[in-house]
TITORRO-100339 format. One line per field, with one value per atom (N, C-alpha, C): residue in one letter; x, y, z. Coordinates in steps of 0.001 Angstrom, whole numbers, plus 500000, padded with zeros to 6 digits. Example, Ala and Ser with C-alpha at 12.3 -4.5 7.8 and 13.67 -1.06 7.14 Angstrom:
2
roza	a, a, a, s, s, s $
east	513190, 512300, 513200, 512850, 513670, 512900 $
north	494310, 495500, 496700, 497750, 498940, 500030 $
up	507800, 507800, 507800, 507080, 507140, 507870 $
END
This chain:
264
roza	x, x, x, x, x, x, x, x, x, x, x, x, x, x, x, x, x, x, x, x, x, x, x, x, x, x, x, x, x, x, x, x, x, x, x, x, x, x, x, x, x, x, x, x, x, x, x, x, x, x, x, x, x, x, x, x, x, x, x, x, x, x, x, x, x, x, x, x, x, x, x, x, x, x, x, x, x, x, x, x, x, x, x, x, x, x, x, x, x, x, x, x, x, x, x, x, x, x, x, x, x, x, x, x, x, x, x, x, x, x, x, x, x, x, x, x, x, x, x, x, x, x, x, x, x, x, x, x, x, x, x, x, x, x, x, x, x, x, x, x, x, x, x, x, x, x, x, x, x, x, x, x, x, x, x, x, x, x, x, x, x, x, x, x, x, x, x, x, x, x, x, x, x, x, x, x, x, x, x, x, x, x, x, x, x, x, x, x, x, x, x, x, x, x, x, x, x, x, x, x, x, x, x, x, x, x, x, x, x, x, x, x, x, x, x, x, x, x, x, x, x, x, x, x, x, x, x, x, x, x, x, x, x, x, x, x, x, x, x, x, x, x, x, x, x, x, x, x, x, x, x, x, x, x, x, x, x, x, x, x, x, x, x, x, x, x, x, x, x, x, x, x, x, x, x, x, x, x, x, x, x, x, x, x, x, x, x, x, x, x, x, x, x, x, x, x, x, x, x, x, x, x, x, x, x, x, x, x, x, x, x, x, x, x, x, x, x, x, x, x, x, x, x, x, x, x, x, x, x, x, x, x, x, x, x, x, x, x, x, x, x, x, x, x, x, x, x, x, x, x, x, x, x, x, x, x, x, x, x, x, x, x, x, x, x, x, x, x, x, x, x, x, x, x, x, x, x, x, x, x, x, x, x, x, x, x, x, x, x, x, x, x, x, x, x, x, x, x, x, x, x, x, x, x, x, x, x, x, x, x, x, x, x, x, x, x, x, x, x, x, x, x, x, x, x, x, x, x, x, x, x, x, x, x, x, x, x, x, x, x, x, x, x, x, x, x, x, x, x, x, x, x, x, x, x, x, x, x, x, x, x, x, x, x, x, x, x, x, x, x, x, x, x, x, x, x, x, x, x, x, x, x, x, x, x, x, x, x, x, x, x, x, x, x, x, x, x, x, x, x, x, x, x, x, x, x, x, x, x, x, x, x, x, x, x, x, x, x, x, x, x, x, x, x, x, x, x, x, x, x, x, x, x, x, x, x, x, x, x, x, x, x, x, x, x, x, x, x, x, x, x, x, x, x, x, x, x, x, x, x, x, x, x, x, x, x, x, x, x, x, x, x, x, x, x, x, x, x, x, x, x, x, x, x, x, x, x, x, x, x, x, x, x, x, x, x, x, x, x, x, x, x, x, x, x, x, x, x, x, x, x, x, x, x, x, x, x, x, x, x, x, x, x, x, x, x, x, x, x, x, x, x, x, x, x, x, x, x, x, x, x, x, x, x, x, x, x, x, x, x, x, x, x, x, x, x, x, x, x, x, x, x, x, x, x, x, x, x, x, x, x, x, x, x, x, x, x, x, x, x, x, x, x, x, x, x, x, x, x, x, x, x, x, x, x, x, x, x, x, x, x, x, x, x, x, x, x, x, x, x, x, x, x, x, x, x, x, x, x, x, x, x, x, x, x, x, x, x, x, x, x, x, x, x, x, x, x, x, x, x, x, x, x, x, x, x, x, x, x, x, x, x, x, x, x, x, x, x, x, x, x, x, x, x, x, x, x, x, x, x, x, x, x, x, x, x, x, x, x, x, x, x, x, x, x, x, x, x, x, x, x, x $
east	702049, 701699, 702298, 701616, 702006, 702153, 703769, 703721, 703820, 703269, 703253, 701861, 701155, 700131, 700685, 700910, 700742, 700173, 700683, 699809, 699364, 697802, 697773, 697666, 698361, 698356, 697648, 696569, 695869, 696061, 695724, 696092, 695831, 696805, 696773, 695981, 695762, 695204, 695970, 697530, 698083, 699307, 700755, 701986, 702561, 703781, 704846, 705696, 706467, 706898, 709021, 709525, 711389, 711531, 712614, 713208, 711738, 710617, 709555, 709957, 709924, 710505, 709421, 709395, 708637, 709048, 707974, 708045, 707710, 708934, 708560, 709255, 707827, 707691, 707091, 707834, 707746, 708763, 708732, 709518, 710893, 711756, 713094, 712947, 711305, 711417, 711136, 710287, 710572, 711537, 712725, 714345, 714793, 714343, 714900, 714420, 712930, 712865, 713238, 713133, 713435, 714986, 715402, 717358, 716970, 716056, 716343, 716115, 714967, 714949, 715633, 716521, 717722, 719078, 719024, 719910, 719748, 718397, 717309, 718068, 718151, 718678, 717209, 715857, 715111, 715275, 714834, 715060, 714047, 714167, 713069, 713672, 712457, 712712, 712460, 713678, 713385, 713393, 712127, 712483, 712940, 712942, 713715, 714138, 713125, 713530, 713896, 714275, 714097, 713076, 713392, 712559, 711325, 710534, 708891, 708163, 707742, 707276, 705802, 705327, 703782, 703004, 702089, 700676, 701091, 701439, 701166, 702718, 703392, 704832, 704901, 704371, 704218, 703526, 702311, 701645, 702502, 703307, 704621, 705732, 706080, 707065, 706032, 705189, 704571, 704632, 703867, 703294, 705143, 705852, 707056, 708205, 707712, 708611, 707937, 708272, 707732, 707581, 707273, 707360, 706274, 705913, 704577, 704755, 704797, 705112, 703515, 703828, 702433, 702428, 703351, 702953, 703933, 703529, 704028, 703957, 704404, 704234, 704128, 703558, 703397, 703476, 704801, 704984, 704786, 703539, 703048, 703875, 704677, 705555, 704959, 704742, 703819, 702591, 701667, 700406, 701104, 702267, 702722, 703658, 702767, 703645, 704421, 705289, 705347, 705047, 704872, 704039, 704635, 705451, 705593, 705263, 705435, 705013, 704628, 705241, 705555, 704439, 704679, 703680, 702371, 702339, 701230, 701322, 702721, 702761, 703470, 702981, 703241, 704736, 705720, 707329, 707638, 708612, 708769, 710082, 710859, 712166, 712790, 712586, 712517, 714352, 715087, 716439, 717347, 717039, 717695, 717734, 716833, 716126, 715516, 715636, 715606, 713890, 713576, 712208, 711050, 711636, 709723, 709860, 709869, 709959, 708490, 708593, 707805, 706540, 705372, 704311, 703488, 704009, 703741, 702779, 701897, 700422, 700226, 699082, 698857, 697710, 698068, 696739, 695709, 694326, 693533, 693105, 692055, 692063, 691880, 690761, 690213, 691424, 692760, 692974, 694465, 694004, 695285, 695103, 693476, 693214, 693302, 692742, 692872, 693702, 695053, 696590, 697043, 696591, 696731, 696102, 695276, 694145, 694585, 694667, 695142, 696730, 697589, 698548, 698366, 697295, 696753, 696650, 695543, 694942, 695809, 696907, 697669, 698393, 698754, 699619, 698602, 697624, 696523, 696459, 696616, 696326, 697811, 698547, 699481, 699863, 699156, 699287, 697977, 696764, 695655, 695508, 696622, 696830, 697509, 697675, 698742, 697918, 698422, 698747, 698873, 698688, 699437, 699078, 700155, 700070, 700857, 699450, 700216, 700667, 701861, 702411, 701833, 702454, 702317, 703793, 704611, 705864, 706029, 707107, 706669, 707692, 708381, 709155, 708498, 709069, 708508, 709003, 708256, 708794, 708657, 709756, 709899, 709498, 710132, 709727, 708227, 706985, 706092, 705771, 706179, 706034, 705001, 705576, 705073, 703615, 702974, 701195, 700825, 701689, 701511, 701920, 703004, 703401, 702471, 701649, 700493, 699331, 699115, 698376, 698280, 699102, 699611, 699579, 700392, 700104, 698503, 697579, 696177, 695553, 695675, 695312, 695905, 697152, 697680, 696645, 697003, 695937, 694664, 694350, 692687, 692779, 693523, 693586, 693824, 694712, 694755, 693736, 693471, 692151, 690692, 690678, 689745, 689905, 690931, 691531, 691611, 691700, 691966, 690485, 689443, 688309, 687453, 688359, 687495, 688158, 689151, 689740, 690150, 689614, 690415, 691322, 692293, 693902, 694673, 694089, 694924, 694427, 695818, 695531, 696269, 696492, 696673, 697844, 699557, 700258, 700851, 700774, 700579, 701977, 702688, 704270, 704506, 703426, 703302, 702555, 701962, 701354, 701987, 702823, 704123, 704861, 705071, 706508, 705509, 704314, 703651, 703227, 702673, 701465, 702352, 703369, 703675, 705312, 705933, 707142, 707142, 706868, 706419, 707472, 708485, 709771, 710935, 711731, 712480, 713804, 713829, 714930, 715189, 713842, 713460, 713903, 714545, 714630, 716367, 716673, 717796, 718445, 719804, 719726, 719150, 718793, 717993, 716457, 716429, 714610, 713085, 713831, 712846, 712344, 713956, 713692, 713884, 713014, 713472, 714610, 715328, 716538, 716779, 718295, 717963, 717264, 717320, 716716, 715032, 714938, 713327, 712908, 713211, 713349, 713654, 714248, 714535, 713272, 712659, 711593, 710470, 710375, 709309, 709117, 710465, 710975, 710663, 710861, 710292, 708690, 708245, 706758, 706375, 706582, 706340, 706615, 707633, 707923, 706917, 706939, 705703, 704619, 704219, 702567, 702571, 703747, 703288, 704195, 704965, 705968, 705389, 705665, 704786, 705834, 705301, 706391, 707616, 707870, 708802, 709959, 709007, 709950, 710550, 710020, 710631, 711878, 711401, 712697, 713488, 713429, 714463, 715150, 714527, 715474, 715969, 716111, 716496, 717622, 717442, 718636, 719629, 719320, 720062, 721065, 720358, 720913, 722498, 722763, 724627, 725599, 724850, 725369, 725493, 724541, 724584, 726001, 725569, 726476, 728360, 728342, 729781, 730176, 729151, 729869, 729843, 729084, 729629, 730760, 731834, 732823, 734013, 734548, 735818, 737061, 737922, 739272, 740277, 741045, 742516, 743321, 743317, 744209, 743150, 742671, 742180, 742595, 744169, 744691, 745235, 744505, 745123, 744212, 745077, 744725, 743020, 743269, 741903, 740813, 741342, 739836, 739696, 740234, 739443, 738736, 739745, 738931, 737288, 737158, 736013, 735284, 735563, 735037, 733846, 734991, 734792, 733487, 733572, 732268, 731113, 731494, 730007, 729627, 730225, 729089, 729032, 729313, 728654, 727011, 727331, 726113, 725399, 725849, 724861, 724114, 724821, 724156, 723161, 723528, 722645, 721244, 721141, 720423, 719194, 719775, 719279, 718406, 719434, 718385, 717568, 717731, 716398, 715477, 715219, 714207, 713633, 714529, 713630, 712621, 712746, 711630, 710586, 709399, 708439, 707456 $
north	763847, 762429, 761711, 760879, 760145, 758049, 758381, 756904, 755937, 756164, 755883, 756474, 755183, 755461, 755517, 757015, 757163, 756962, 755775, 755258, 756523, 756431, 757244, 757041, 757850, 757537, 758006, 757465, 757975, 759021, 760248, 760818, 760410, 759878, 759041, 760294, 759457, 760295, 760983, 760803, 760995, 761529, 762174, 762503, 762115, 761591, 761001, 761933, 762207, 763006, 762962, 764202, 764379, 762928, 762004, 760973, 760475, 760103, 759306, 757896, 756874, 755864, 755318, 754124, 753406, 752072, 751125, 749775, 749036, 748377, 747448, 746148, 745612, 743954, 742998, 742557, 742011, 741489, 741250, 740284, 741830, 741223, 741649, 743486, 743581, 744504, 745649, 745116, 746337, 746395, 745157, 746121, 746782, 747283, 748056, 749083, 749412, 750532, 750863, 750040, 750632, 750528, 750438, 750659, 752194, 752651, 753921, 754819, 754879, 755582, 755546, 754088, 754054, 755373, 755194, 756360, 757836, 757856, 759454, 759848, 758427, 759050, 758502, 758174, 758082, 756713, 756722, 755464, 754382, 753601, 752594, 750914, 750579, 749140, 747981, 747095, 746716, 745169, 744520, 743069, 742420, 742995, 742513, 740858, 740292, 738677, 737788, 738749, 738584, 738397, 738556, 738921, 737784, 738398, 737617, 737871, 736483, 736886, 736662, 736414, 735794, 736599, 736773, 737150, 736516, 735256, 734561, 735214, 735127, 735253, 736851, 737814, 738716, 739339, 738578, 738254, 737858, 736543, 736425, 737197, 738230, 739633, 740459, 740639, 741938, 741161, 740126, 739073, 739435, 739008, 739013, 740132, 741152, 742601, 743525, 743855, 744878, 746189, 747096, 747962, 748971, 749820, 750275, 751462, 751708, 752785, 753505, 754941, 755364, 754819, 754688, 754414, 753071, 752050, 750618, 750508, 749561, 749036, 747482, 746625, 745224, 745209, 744571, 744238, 742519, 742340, 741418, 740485, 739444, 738833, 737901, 736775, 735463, 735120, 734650, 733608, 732199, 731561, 730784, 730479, 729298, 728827, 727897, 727500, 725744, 725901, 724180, 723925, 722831, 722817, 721541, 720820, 719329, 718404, 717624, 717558, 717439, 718084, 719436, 720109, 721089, 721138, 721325, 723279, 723711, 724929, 725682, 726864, 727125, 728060, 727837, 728270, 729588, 730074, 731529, 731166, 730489, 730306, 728148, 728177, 726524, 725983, 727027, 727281, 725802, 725577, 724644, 723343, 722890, 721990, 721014, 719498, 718925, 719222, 719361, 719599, 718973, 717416, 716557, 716701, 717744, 717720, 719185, 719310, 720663, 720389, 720665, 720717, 722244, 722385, 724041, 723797, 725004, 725354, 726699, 727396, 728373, 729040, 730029, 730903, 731421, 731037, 731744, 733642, 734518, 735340, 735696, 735119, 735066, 734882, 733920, 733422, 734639, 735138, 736276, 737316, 737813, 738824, 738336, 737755, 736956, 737295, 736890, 737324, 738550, 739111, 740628, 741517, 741210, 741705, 741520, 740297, 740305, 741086, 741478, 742237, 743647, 743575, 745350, 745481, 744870, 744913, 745211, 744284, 744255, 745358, 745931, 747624, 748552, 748384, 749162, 749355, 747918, 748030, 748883, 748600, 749152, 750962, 751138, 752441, 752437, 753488, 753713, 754387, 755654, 756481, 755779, 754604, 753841, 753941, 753683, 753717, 752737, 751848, 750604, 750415, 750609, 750636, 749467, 749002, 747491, 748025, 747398, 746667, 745521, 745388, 743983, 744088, 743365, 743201, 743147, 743642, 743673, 742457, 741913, 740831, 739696, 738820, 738151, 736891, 735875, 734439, 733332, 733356, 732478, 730682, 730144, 729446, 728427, 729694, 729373, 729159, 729581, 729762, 730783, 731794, 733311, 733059, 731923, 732047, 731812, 730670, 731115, 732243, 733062, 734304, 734951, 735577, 736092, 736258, 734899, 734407, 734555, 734407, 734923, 736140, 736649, 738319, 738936, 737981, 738537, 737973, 737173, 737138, 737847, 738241, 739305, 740483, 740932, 742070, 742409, 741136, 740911, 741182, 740207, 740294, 741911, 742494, 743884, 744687, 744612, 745624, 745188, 744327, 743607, 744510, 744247, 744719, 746278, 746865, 748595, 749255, 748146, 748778, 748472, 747485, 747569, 748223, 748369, 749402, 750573, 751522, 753118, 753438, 752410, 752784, 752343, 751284, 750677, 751344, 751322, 751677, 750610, 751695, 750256, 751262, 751199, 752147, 750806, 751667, 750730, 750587, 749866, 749652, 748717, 747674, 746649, 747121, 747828, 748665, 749653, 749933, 751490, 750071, 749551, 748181, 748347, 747051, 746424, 747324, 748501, 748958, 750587, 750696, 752524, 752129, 751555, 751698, 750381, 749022, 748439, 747948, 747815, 747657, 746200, 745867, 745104, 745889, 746702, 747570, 747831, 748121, 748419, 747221, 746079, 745108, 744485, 744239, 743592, 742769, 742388, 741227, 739929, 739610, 738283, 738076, 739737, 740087, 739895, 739767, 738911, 740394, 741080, 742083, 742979, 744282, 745534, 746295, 747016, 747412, 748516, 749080, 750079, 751485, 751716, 753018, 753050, 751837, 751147, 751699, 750883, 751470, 753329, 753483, 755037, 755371, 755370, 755866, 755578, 754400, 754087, 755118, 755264, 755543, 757558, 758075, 759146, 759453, 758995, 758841, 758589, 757771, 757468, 759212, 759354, 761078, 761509, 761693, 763274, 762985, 761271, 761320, 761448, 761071, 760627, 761545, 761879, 763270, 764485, 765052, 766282, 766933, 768460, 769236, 769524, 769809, 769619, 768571, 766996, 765821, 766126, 766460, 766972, 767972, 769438, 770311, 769572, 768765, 767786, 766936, 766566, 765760, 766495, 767860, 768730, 769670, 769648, 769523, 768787, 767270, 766681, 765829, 765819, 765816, 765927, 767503, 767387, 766596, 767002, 766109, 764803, 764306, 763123, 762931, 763362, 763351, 763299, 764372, 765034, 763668, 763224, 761847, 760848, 760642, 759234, 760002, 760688, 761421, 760584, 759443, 759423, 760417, 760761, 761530, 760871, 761246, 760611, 760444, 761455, 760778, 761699, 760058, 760301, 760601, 760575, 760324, 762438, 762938, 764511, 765285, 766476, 767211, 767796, 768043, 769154, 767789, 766763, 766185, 765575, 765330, 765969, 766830, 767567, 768798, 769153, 768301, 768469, 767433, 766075, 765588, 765975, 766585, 767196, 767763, 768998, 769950, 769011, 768266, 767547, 766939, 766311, 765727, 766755, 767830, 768356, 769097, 769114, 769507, 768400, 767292, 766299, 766227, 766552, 766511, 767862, 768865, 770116, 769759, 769470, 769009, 767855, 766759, 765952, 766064, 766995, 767822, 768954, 769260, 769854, 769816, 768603, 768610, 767191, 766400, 765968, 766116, 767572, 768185, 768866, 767403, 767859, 769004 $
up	910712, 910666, 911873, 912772, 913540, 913364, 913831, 913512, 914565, 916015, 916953, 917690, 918418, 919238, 920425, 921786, 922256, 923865, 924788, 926256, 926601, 927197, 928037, 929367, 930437, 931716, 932276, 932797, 934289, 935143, 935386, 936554, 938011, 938479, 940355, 940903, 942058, 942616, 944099, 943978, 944727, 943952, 944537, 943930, 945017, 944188, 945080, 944843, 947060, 947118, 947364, 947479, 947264, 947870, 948050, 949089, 949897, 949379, 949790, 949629, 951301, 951098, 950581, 949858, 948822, 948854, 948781, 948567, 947360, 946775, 945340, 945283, 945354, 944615, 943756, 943318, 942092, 940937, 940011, 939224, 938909, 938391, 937726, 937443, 936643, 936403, 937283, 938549, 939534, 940523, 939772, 940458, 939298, 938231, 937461, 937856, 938021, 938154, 939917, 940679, 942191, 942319, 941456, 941077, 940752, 939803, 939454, 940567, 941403, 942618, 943425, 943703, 944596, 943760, 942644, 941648, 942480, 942231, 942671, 944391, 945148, 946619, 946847, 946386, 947466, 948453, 949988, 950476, 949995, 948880, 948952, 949256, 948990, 949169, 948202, 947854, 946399, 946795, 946787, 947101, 948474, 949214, 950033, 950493, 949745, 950008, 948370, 947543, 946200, 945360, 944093, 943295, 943133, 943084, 942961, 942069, 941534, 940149, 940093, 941274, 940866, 942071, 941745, 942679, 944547, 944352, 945568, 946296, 946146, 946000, 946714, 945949, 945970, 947671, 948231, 948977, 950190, 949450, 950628, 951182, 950278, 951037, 951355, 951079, 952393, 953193, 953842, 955193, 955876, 954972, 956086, 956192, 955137, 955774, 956653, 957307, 957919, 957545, 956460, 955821, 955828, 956408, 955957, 955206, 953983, 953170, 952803, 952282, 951608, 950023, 950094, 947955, 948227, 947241, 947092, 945921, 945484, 943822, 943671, 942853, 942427, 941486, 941295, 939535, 939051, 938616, 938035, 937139, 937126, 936259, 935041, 936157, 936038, 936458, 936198, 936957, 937153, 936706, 936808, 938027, 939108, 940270, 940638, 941304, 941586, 943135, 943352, 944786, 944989, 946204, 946898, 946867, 946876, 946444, 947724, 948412, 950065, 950875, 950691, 951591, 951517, 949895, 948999, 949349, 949613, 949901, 948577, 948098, 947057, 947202, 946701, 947079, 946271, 947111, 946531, 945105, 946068, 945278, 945302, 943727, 944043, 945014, 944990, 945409, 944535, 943706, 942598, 943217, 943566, 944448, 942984, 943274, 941704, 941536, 939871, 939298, 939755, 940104, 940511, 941646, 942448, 943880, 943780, 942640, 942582, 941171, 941796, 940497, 940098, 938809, 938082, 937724, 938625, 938130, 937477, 937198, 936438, 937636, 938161, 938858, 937716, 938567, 937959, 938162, 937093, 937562, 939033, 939362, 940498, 941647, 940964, 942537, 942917, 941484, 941493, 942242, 942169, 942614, 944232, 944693, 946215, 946713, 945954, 946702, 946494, 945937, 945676, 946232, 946507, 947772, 948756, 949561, 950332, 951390, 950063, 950266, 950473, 949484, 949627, 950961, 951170, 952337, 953764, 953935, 954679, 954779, 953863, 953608, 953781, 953677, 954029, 955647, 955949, 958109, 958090, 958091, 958178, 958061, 957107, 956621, 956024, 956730, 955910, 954713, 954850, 953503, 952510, 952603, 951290, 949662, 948999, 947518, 946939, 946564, 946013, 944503, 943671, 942342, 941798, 940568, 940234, 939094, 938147, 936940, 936576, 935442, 934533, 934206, 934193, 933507, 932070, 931143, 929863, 929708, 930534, 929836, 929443, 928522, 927594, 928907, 928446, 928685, 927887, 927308, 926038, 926840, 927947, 928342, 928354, 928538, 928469, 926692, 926082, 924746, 923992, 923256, 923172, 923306, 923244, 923640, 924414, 924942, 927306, 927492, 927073, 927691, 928088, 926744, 926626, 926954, 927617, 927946, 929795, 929902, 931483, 931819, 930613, 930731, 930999, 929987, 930049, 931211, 932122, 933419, 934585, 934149, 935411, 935023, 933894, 933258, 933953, 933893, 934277, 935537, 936251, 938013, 937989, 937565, 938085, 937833, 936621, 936371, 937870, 938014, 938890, 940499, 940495, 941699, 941933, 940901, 940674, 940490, 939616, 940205, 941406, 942018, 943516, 944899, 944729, 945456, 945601, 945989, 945731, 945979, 946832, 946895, 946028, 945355, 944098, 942550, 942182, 940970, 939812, 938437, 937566, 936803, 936616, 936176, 934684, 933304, 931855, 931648, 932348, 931777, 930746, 930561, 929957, 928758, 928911, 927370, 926638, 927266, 927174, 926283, 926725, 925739, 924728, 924731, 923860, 922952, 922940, 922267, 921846, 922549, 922182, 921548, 921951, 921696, 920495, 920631, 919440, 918903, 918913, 918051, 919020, 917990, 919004, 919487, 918877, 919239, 920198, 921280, 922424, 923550, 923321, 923627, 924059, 924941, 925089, 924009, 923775, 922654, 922851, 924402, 923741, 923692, 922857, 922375, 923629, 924746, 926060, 927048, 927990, 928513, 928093, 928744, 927698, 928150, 926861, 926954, 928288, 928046, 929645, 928717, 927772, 926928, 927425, 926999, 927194, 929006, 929673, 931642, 931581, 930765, 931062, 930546, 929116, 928822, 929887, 930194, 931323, 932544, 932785, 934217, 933780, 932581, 932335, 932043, 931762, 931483, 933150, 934055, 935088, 936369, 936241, 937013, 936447, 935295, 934435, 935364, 935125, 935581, 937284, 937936, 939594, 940405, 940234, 940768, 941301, 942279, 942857, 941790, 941658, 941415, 942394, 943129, 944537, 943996, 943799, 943384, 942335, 941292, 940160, 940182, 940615, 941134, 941714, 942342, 943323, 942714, 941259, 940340, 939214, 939488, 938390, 939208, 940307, 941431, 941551, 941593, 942168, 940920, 939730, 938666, 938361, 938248, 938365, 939331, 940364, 941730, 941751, 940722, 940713, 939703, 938579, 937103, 937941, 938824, 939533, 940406, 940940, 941744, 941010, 939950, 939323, 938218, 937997, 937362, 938047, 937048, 937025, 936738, 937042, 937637, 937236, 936391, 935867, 937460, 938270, 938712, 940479, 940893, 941757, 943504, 943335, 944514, 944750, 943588, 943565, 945023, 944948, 945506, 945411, 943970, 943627, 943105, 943208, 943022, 944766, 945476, 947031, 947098, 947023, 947312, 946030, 945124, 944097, 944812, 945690, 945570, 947193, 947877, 949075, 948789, 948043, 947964, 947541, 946567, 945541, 947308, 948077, 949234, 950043, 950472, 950974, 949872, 948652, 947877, 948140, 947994, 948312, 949710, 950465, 952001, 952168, 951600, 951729, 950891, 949629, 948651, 950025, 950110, 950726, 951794, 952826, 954109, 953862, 952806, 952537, 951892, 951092, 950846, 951060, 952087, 953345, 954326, 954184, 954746, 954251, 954739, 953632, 954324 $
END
């Protein structure tokens, strides 16, 4: 008997490969997961101008990093923006700048896909072989009130699906359906019931390897595993002899590990 329905994931049409640098932007939750690949050793890139929660926003860190990766990620937060009032320019970060200085609008599908496109696009000139795989965020926003949440959610939804069937480099990866629809519970949930717990990101973050991982990447995280476990190992008494010398070897395992399967 099953008491759980099951996401199913898509097979990409690509595998991501050992220490493949990678680009992710988007709201809170793709620094959780591009924290975990920073864990892995791969070089990626998480935000670099902070976290962005909206379509447009999103649009605004590609235009100004210079990054051209093969695989990217967009993690969908909000449809919800504010816009200058002044200069009718829509802001990444209100930087605690007082409220009527700023007027909150709601993107439509349409204007989601626009800016999302447009980013594609741009990682695309950049890199023709690119990848760009969107999210939906599963965090809640009580703010809007659980039927704006939802409601936001189902226009990012929309914008992405829109976007994934008109492009063949984009695709559509169900992190937001993995919360909502498979795991189901609040348990799964931080205590203030909004983001999901770190158990929750780990399950994600496992379901996510199975489906997009070459095998190579995989052996490489079944490698690098102890090495990892051995350097985050606190030591009663770290000023000893033999934990030098333990800590000595674990980086050179780490450096051997690393240079080789850098080379792809």
């Amino acid at each position: 008997m099953d008491f759980r329905t099951v996401v199913s994931i898509p097979k990409p049409s690509f595998q991501i490969e050992p220490l493949e640098p990678i680009l992710f932007v988007g709201s809170c939750f793709a620094d959780k997961i591009g924290s975990r690949f920073l864990e892995e050793r791969f070089p990626v890139t998480v935000n670099p101008f902070g976290v962005m929660y909206n379509p447009v926003s999103i649009l605004h860190t590609v235009q100004r990093c210079d990054a051209s990766p093969r695989v990217a990620f967009f993690t969908l937060g909000t449809n919800h923006v504010y816009r200058l009032k002044e200069t009718g320019e829509i802001v990444d970060n209100c930087q605690k700048r007082p409220q009527n200085l700023f007027q909150e609008e709601e993107l439509s599908v349409a204007q989601c896909v626009d800016s999302l496109s447009q980013a594609a696009d741009e990682l695309h000139r950049r890199c023709p072989e690119v990848h760009v795989v969107l999210t939906v965020s599963p965090i809640r926003y009580a703010k809007y009130g659980f039927h704006g949440s939802q409601l936001s959610k189902a226009t990012l939804l929309l914008a992405a699906n829109q976007l994934a069937s008109e492009k063949s480099f984009v695709s559509y990866f169900p992190a937001y359906e993995i919360v909502v629809d498979e795991l189901r519970d609040y348990r799964f949930y931080q205590p203030d019931m909004l983001h999901p717990s770190d158990q929750t990101v780990e399950y994600i973050w496992q379901q996510f390897v199975d489906a997009y991982f070459s095998h190579r990447a995989k052996a490489f995280l079944r490698e690098w595993k102890p090495i990892k476990e051995a350097l985050g190992h606190r030591p009663f008494n770290p000023e000893s002899e033999a934990y030098r010398q333990f800590l000595a070897k674990t980086h050179a395992q780490e450096q051997e590990i690393l240079a080789r399967y850098s080379k792809q």
